[in-house]
N, C-alpha and C positions, 0 to 999 in steps of 0.2 A: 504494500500500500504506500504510495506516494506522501512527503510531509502536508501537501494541501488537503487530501483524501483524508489525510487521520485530523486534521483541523476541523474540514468542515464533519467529522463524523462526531467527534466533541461538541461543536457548534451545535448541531443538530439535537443531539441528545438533552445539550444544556436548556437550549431553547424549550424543549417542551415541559423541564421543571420548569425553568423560568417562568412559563404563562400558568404557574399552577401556585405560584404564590402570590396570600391571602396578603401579606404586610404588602406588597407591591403594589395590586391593585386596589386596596386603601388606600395607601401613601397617594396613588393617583386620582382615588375619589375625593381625598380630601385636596389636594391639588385643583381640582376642578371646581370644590365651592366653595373656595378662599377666592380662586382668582375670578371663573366666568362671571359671577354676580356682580361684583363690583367694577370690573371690565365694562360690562354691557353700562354698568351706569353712569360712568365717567368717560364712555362714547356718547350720551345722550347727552351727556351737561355741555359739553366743550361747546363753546359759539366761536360764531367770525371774530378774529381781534387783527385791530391796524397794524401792518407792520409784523406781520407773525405768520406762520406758516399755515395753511388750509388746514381743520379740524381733524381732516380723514389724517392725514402726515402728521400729527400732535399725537392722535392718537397709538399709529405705528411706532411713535418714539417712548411712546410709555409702555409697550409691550417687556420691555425688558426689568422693567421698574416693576412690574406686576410678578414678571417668573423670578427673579435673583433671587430669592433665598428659599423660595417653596421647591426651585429646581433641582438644588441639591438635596431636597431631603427624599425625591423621588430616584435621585442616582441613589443615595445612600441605601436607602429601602431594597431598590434591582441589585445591588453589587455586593454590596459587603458580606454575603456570606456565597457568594460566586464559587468560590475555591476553599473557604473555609470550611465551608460546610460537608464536604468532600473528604477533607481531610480530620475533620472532629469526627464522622461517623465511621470512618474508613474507607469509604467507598471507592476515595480514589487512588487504593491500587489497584481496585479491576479493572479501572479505564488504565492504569501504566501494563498492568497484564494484556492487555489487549493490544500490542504492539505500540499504544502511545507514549509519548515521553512527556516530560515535565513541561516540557517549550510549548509542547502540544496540546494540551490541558489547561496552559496560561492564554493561549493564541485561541484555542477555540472558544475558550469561556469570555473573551472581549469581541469576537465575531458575535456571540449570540446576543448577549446582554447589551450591545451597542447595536445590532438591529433593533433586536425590541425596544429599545430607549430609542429612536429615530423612527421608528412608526407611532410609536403612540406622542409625541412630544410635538411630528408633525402632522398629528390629526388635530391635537389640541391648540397649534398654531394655527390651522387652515380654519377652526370655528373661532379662534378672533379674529382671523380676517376678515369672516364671514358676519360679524357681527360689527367688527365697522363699515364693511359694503351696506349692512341694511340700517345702521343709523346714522351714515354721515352718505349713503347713496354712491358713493363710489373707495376705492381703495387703490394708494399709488400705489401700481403694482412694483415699480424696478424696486423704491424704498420695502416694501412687505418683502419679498425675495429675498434682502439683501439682508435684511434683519433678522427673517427667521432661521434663514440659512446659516448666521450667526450664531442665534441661539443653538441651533442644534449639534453645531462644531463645538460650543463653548460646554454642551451636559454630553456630548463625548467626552471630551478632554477630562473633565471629573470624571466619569463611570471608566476610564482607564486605569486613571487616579486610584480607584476605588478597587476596582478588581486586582489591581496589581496590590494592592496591599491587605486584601482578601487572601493570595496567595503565601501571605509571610507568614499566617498565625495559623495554630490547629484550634481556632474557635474563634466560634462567631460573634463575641463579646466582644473579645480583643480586638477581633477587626473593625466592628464597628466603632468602638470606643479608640480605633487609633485613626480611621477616614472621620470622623467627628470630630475629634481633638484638633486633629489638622485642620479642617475649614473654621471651628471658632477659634484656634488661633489667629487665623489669619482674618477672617472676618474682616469688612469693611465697618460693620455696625457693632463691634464687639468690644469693649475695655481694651483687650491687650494691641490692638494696630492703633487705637486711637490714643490711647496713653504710653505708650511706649513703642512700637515699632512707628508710627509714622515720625514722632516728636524725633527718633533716634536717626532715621532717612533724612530730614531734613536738614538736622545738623553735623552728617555727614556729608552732604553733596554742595557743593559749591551752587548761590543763588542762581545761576545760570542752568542748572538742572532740576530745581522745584519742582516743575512742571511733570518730572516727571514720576516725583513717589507714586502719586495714585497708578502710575501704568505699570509700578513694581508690585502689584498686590492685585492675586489674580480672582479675587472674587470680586474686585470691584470690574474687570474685564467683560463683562458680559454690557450693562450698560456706559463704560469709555466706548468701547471699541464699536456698539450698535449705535449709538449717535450719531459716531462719525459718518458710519458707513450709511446713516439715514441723509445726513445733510449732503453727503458726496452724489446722492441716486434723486433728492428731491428737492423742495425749495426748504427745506430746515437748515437749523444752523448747527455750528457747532465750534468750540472754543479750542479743540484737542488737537494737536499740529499730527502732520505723520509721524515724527519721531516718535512722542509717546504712544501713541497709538502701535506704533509696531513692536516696543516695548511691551505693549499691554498683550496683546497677541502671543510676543514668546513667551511672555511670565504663564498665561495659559498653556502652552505646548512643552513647559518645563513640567509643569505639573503633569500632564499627560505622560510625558518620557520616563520621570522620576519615580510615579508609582510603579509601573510595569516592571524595571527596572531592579529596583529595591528588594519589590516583594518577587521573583524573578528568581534573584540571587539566594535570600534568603530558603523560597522555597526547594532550589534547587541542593541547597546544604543538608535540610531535614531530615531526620529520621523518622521515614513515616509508618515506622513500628512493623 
């Protein structure tokens, strides 16, 4: 059997637990009635204002304002027991019994769990769109594209994040309490970036690089880097030059590389009894 043949045969497999948990598809219903209600009501409020971009394009720019903190809690819910759980019940030496390797079992488990997280994230993005077509009567299509295509790059990049550090622990506690610990650290709304890691950025970089803390801290990424990419496609605006902007892009695809990565190494050392 070929390495993509024993990936996608992992993938496969993963996939069908994956659609059979309960925390996921809560984590997602609750997902949906945090944001759609209050979505649909702050597309109705919005009016014309002088000098400011069309309601439908206002609204595209808060889509990301509405998913930033609810969307990691639906990576965390799919991911963090990806590998762990595999490895706390034992089951994944059957799958290393079965001609797979450990690379195989990492690679398939981010094939599946990063499909399922991109179909259901872009249904739930295609009913805002749908909901500002029918209360602002139209929707800029290049900005909506460009934004949600962002979003759904940026809760990859976490459920990578996630899985790969799924693969370091033999339980599903650990892993979650270590993908958890690492987003409120870092957190954009949380004590420890706003009293100490931002204060500490700042008085590190010379005032000619300010600009760029926020694009070092990759939870605030999802709404930097969809602004820009609204005002670049539409008549919005935006204050975030490219530099930081591309900054804010790889502090996301660090987190991406470094979970996988990590938990990778880690799980390739283990003694999995």
């Amino acid at each position: 059997m070929s390495r993509s043949s024993r990936h996608l045969a992992v993938a496969r497999r993963d996939l069908s637990e994956a659609r059979r948990s309960r925390l996921f598809w809560g984590a997602l219903g609750l997902l949906f009635l945090l944001v759609v209600p209050s979505f649909w009501s702050m597309v109705g409020s919005l009016h014309a204002v002088e000098n400011a971009a069309p309601a439908a394009v206002r609204a595209v720019g808060r889509i990301t304002g509405y998913l930033s903190t609810y969307l990691f809690i639906l990576v965390a819910a799919l991911a963090y027991a990806a590998v762990a759980s595999e490895r706390e019940s034992g089951s994944v030496r059957l799958l290393l019994s079965l001609s797979a390797t450990r690379r195989d079992v990492l690679v398939g488990k981010l094939l599946a769990r990063g499909g399922l997280l991109t179909g259901v994230v872009g249904a739930l993005l295609a009913l805002l769109g749908g909901l500002i077509l029918v209360g602002r009567g139209s929707v800029p299509t290049s900005g909506f594209v460009v934004v949600a295509g962002w979003v759904v790059v940026y809760a990859l990049c976490w459920t990578a994040f996630a899985v790969g550090l799924s693969a370091a622990f033999d339980s599903q506690y650990r892993a979650l309490a270590a993908i958890a610990g690492t987003y409120v650290f870092l957190a954009w709304n949380a004590p420890i970036w706003k009293a100490v890691l931002q204060p500490v950025l700042r008085a590190a970089l010379p005032s000619a690089f300010q600009g760029y803390v926020p694009a070092l801290n990759p939870t605030l990424s999802l709404g930097f880097v969809g602004q820009w990419l609204l005002a670049a496609t539409s008549p919005a605006t935006s204050e975030a030059g490219i530099g930081p902007v591309l900054v804010s892009v790889g502090s996301v695809v660090l987190v991406a590389v470094l979970g996988p990565l990590v938990g990778y190494r880690l799980f390739q050392g283990a003694d999995l009894g």
